[in-house]
N, C-alpha and C positions, 0 to 999 in steps of 0.2 A: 251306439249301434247295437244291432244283434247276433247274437253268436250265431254261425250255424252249427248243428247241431249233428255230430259226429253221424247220425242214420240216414242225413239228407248226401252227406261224402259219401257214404256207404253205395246207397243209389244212385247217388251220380257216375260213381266209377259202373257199377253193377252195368248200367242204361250205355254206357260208352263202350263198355267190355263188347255188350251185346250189338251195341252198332256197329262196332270196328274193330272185330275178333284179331287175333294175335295170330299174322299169316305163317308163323315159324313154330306155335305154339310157347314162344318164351317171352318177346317183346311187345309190350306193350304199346298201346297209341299210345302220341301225345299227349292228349287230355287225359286219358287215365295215369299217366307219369304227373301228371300236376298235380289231379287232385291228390296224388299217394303222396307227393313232397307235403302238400297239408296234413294227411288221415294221417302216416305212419307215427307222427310225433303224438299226436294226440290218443292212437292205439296203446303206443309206449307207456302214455302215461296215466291213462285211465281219464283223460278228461273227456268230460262232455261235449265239446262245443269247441270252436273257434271264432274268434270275432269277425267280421261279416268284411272288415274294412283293411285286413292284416293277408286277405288273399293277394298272391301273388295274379298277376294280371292272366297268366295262361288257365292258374286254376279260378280266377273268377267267372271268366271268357264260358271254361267247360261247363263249371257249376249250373251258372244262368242258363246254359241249352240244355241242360236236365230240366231244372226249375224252369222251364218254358214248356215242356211238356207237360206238367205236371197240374193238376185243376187249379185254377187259381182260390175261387171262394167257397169255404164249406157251405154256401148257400144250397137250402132242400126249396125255395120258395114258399116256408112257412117263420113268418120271422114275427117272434113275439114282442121284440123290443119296440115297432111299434104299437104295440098296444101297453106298453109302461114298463116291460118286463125288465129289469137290470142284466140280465143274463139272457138269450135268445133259446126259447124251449128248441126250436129248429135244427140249429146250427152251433150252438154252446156258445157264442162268441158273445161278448161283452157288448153295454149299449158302444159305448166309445169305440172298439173294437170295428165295428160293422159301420158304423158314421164316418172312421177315418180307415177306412181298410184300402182305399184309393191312394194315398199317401201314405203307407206303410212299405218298406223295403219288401223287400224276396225272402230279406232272413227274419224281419219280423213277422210278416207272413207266415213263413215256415213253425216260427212260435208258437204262433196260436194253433196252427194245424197239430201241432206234437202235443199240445197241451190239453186242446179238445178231443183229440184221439185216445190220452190215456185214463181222460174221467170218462169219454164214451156215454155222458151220461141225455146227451142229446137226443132228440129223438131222428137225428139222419143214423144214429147208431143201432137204435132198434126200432122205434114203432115205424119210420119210414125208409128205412134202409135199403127199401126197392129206389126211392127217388136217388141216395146216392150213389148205386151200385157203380154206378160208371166213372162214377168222382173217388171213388173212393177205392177201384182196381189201381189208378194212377199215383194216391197218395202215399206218401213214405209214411 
């Protein structure tokens, strides 16, 4: 399985804070106490990620209603893999990538979105970056 990836915890609590602010200014919801039982170890220790299957049920429960808001496919509607391309000019994602992107988890998902985001070298990053805007306000 796939880690998630310490910036998707980061927004998840972020997305929870802001839906269900702290009525005392000190206590936390629930769901943001879950995901922190996950983030704080992982803060502590400078890792990246957590494995996708090691969430506890309250912080996966929170997780996936962050990850439910969030756009599902870097799809711009310009997709070069089918015209042979191994890598999609559109969207960065791999032929395979976009053939099983239906059957990929939430955390693999989230994978390729982190991965795609930090080569940027797609064109939803710049020559059409109008077509993501809205996909891409949502994305971590």
């Amino acid at each position: 399985m796939a880690d998630l990836h310490i910036e998707d915890l980061e927004a998840a609590i972020n997305w929870w804070r802001e839906r269900c602010p702290s009525a005392d200014g000190v206590t936390a919801c629930a769901e943001v106490r879950a995901l922190a039982e996950v983030y704080a170890p992982l803060a502590l220790t400078h890792a990246a990620g957590v494995d996708e299957d090691s969430l506890p049920p309250a912080a996966r429960a929170a997780w996936l209603a962050w990850y439910a808001s969030t756009p599902d496919a870097p799809c711009i509607a310009i997709c070069s893999t089918t015209q042979g391309d191994a890598v999609c000019k559109g969207c960065g994602r791999s032929f395979d990538e976009v053939q099983h992107w239906t059957v990929l988890t939430p955390a693999e998902k989230r994978a390729v979105w982190h991965r795609i985001s930090a080569e940027a070298t797609a064109w939803r990053f710049n020559r059409y970056a109008e077509r993501a805007a809205p996909a891409l306000r949502g994305a971590a």
